[in-house]
KOLVEX-361059 format. One line per 10 residues: number of its first residue (from 0); for each residue z, x, y of N, C-alpha, C. Coordinates in pm, whole numbers, plus 50000, padded with zeros to 5 digits. Example, Ala and Ser with C-alpha at 12.3 -4.5 7.8 and 13.67 -1.06 7.14 Angstrom:
// residues 2
0	50780,51319,49431,50780,51230,49550,50780,51320,49670; 50708,51285,49775,50714,51367,49894,50787,51290,50003
// end
This chain:
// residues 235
0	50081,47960,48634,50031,47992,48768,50111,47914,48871; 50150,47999,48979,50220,47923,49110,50132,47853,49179; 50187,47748,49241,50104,47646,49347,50083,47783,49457; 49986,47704,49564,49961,47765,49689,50089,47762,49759; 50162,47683,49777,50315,47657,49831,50397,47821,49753; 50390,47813,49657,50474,47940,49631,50463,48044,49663; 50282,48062,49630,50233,48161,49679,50240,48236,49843; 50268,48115,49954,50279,48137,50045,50402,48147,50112; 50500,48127,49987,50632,48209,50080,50669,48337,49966; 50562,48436,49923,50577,48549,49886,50635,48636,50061
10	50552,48647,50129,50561,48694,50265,50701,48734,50340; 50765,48546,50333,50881,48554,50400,51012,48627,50331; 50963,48568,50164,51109,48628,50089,51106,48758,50124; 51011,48872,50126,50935,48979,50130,50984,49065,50250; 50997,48961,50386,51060,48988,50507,51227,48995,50492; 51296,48926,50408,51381,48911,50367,51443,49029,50278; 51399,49058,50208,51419,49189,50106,51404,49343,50209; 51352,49351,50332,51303,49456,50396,51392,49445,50537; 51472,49558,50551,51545,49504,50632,51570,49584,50782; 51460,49629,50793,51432,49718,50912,51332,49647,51031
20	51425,49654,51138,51348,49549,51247,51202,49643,51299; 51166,49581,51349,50965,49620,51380,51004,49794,51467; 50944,49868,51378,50884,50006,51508,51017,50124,51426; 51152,50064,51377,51240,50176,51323,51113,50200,51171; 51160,50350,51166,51134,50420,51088,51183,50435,50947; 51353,50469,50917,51389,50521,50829,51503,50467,50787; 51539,50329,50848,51646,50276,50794,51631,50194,50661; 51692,50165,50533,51636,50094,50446,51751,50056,50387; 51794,49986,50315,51909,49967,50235,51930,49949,50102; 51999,49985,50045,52018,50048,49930,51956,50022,49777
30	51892,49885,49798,51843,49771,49703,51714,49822,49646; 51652,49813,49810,51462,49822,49859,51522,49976,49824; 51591,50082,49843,51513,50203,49830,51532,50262,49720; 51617,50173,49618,51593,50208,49436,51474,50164,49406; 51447,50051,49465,51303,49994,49423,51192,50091,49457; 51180,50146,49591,51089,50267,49575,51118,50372,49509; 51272,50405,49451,51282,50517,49362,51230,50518,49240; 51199,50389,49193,51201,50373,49071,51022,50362,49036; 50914,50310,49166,50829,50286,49145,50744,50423,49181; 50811,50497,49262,50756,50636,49261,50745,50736,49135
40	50875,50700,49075,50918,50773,48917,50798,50755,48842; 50756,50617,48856,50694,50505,48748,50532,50607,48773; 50496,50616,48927,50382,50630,48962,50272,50755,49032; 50447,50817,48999,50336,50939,49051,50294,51069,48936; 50149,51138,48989,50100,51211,48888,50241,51323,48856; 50193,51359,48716,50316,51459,48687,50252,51595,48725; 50163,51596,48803,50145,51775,48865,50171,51732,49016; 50249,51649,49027,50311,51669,49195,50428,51733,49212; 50485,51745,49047,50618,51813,49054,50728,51756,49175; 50786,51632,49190,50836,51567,49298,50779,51633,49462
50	50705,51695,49487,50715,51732,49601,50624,51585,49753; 50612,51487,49665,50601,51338,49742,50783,51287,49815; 50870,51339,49748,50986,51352,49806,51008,51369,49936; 50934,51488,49915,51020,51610,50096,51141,51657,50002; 51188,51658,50154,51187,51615,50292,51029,51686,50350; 50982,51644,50415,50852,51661,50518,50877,51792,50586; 50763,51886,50552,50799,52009,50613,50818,51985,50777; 50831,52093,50874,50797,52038,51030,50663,52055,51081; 50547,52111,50971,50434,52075,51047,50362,51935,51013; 50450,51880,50927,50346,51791,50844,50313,51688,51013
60	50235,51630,50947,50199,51499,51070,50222,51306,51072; 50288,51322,51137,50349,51170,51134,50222,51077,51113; 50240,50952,51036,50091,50879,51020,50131,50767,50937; 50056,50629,50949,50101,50528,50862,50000,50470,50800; 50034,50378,50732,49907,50273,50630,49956,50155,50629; 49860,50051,50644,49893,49905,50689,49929,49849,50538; 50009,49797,50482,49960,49715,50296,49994,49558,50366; 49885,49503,50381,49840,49369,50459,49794,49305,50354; 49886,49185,50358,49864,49040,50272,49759,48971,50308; 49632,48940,50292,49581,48846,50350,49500,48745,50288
70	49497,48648,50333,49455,48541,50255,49376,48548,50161; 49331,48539,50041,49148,48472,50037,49103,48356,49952; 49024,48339,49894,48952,48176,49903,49049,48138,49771; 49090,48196,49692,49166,48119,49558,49287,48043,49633; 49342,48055,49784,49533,48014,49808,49594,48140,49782; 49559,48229,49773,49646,48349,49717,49601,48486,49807; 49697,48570,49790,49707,48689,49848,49657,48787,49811; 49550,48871,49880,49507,48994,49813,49510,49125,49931; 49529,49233,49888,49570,49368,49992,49411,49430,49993; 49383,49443,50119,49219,49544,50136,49251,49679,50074
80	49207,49725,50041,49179,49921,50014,49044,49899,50032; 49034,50065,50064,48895,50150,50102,48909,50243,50035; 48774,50275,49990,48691,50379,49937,48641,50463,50014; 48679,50582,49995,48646,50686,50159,48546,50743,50099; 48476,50759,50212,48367,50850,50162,48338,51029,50149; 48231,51044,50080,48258,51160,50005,48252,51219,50111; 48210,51237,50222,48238,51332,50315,48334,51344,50419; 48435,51287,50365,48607,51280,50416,48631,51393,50417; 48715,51449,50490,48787,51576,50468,48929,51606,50415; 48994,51459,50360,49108,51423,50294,49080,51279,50182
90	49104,51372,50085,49101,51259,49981,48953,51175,49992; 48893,51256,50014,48710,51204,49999,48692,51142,49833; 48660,51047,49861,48627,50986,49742,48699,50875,49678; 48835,50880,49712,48952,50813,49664,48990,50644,49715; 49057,50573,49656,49126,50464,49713,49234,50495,49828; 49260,50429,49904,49305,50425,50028,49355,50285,50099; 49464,50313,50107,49498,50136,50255,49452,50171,50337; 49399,50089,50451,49366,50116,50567,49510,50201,50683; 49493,50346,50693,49549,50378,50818,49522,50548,50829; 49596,50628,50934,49578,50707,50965,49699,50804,51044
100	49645,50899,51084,49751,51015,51177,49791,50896,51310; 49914,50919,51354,49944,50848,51479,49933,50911,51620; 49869,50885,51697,49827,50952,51804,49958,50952,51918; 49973,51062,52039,50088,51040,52115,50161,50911,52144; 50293,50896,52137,50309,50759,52188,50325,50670,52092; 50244,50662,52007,50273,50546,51903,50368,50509,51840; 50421,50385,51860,50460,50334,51720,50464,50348,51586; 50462,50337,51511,50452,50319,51376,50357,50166,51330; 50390,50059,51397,50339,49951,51387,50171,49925,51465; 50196,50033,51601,50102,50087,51666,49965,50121,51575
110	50018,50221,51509,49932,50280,51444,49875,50258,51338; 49991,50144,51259,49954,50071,51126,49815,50012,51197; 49833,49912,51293,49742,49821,51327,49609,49844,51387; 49613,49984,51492,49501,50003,51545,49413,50119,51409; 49479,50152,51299,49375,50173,51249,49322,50101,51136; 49368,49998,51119,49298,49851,51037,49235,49801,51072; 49217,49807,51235,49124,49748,51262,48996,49858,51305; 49000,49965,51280,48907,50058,51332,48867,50093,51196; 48928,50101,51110,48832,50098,50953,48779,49985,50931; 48852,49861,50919,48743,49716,50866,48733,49664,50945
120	48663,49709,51103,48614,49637,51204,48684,49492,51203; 48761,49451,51237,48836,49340,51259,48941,49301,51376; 48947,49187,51390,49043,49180,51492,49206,49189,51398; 49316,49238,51483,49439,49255,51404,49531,49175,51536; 49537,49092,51567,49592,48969,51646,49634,48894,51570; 49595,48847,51455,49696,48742,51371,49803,48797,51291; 49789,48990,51264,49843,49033,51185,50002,49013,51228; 50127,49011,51118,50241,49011,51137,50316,49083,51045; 50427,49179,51147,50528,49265,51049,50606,49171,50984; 50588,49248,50887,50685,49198,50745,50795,49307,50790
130	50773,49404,50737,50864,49504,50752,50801,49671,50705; 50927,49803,50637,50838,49909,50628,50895,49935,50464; 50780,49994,50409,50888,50051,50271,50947,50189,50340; 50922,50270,50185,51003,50440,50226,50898,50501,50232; 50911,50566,50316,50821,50718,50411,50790,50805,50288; 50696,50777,50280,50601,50949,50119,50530,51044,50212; 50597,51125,50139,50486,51292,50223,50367,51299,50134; 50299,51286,50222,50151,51314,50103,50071,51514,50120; 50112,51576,50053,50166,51737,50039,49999,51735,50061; 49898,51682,49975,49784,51740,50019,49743,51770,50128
140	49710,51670,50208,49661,51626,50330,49786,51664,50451; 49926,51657,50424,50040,51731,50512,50037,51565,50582; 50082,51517,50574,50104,51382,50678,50239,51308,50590; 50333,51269,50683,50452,51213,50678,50418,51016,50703; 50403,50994,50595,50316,50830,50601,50412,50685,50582; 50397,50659,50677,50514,50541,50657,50393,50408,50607; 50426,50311,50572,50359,50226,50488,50442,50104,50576; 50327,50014,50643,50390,49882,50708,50330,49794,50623; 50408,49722,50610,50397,49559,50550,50354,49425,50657; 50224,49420,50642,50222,49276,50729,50180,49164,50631
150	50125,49098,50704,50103,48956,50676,49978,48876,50788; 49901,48855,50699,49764,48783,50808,49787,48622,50751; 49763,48589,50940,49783,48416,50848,49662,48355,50963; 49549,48422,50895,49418,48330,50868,49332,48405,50806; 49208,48378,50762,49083,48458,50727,49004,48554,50811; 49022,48681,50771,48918,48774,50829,48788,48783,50827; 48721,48819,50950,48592,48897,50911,48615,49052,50933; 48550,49104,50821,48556,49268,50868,48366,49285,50830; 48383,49444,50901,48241,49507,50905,48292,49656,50901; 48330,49671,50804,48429,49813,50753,48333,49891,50866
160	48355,50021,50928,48359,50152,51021,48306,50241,50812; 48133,50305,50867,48070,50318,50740,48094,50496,50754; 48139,50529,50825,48187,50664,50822,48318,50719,50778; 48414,50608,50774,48550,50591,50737,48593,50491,50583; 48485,50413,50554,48486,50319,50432,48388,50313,50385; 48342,50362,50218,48247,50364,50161,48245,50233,50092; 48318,50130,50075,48362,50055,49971,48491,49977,50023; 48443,49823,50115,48618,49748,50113,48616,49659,49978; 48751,49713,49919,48780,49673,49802,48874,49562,49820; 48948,49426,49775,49009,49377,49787,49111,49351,49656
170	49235,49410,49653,49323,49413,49500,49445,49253,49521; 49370,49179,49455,49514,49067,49433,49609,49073,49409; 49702,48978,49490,49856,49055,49429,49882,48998,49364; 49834,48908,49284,49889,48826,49121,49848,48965,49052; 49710,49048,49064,49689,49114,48962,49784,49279,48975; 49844,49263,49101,49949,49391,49109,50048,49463,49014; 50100,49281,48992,50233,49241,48983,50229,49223,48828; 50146,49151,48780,50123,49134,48615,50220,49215,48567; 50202,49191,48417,50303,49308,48319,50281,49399,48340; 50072,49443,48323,50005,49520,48235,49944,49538,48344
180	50007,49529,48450,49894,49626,48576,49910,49797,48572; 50016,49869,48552,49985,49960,48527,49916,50057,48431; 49879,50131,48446,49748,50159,48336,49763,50374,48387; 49742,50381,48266,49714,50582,48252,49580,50591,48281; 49506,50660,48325,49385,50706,48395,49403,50839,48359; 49271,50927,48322,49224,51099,48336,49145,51102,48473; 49240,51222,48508,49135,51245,48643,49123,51419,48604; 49035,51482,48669,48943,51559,48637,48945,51644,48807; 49028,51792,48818,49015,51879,48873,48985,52031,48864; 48859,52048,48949,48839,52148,48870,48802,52149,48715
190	48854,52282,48646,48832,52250,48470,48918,52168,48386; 49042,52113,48497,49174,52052,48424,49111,51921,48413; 49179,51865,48340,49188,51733,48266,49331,51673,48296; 49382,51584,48333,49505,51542,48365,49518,51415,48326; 49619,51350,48278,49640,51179,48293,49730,51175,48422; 49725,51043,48450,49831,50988,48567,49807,50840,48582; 49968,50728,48617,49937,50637,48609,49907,50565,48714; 49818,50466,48778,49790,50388,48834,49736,50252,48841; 49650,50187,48910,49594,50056,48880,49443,50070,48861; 49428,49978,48802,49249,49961,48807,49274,49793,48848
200	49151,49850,48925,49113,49761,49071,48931,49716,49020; 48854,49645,48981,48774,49623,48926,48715,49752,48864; 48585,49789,48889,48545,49975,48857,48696,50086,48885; 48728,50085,48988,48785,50125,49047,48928,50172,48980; 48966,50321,49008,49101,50362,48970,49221,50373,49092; 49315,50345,49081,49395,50359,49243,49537,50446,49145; 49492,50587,49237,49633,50643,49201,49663,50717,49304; 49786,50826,49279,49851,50950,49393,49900,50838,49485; 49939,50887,49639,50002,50828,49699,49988,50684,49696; 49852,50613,49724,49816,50510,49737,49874,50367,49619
210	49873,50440,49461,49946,50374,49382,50057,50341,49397; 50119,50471,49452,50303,50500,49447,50330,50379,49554; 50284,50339,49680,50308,50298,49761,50324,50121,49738; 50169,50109,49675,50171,49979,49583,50234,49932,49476; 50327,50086,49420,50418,50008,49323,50519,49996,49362; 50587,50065,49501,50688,49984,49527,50692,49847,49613; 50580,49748,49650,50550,49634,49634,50565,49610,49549; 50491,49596,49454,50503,49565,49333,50645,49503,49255; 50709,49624,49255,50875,49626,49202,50917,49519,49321; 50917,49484,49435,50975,49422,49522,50951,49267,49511
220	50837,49263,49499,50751,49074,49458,50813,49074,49327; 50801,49172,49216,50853,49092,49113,50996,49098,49094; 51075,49159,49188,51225,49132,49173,51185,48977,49266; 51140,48949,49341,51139,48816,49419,51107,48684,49292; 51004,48706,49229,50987,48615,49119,51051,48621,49009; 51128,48709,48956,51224,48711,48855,51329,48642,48878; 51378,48693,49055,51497,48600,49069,51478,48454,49066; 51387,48345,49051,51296,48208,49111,51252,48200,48964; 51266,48130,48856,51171,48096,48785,51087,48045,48805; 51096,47952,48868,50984,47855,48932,50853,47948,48959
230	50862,48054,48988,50753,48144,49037,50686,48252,48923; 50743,48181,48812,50705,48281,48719,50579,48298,48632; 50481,48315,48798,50347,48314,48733,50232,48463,48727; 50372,48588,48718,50228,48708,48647,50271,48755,48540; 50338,48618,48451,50336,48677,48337,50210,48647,48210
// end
């Protein structure tokens, strides 16, 4: 196990590996975007038939998701997800980062932030860009989703928004990163029966976009601790 000291410059190396300044979109370099090639391969269901690719049709809708480090009581880092509720009209039922469609005008960082804090009632003033991974089309729902990386550096209170979060879940990133975090799951549409791989998050299954997104974190922290022995604590 890493000290709290190690644990707390996951963040910066993290900023370091990501190399797109705050609000660009689509620049990435060549390193970070094998790493999402490889964790998308790893993670997405096999009835998506690549179409998480794109390119993004032109109606889809621009929209982001916050994957926010934030403290909690062990010294260590854990990412919020939500549990939407069943009367969502996208992905009702499912795991989720906190975010949404981007309204005129916005940012990307804009939008990461004001809807983190409008799902887990919280203030997002301490939050800080890390940086962005790679842009996934999520074909169900039609939204072109960029995924921001921050970093909270103090303790939250939230009071999750109960129309938008059935369930704030909190996933550690020691337990992301492990060997044996990925795991095959059956999910059940319609009369089909399907496997697909993702995480389990206590009860909880996290797959489809939301996995894919977390495994290319994933791949990114543990290229950071592979390179560092010193840090070689999710094995």
């Amino acid at each position: 196990m890493s000290s709290t000291t190690d644990l707390a410059s996951i963040p910066e190396k993290l900023r370091m590996l990501l190399s797109d300044r705050p609000h660009k979109k689509t620049s990435r370099n060549s390193a970070t975007a094998a790493y999402a090639i490889d964790a998308y391969r790893q993670l997405a269901p096999k009835y998506a038939y690549g179409r998480h690719r794109g390119p993004a049709p032109r109606y889809s809708h621009p929209a982001a998701v916050n994957v926010s480090l934030v403290p909690d009581s062990r010294g260590g880092w854990s990412i919020p997800l939500t549990l939407r509720p069943p009367q969502m009209l996208d992905h009702a039922g499912q795991i989720s980062l906190p975010g949404g469609r981007a309204e005129t005008g916005e940012t990307v960082w804009k939008t990461a932030c004001r809807e983190f804090g409008e799902e887990l009632g919280c203030s997002t003033d301490d939050l800080e860009l890390i940086g962005q991974l790679r842009p996934l089309y999520v074909y169900a729902s039609r939204h072109q989703v960029v995924p921001v990386v921050s970093v909270c550096s103090s303790l939250l209170t939230f009071q999750p928004n109960p129309d938008e979060v059935a369930e704030l879940i909190f996933f550690p990133l020691q337990s992301l990163v492990i060997d044996e975090a990925v795991v095959v799951g059956t999910m059940q549409r319609g009369s089909s029966l399907f496997d697909v791989p993702g995480f389990r998050v206590g009860d909880h299954f996290v797959w489809g976009a939301t996995a894919m997104i977390l495994g290319e974190l994933r791949q990114l922290v543990r290229s950071i601790v592979e390179a560092e022995p010193m840090l070689l604590w999710f094995r």
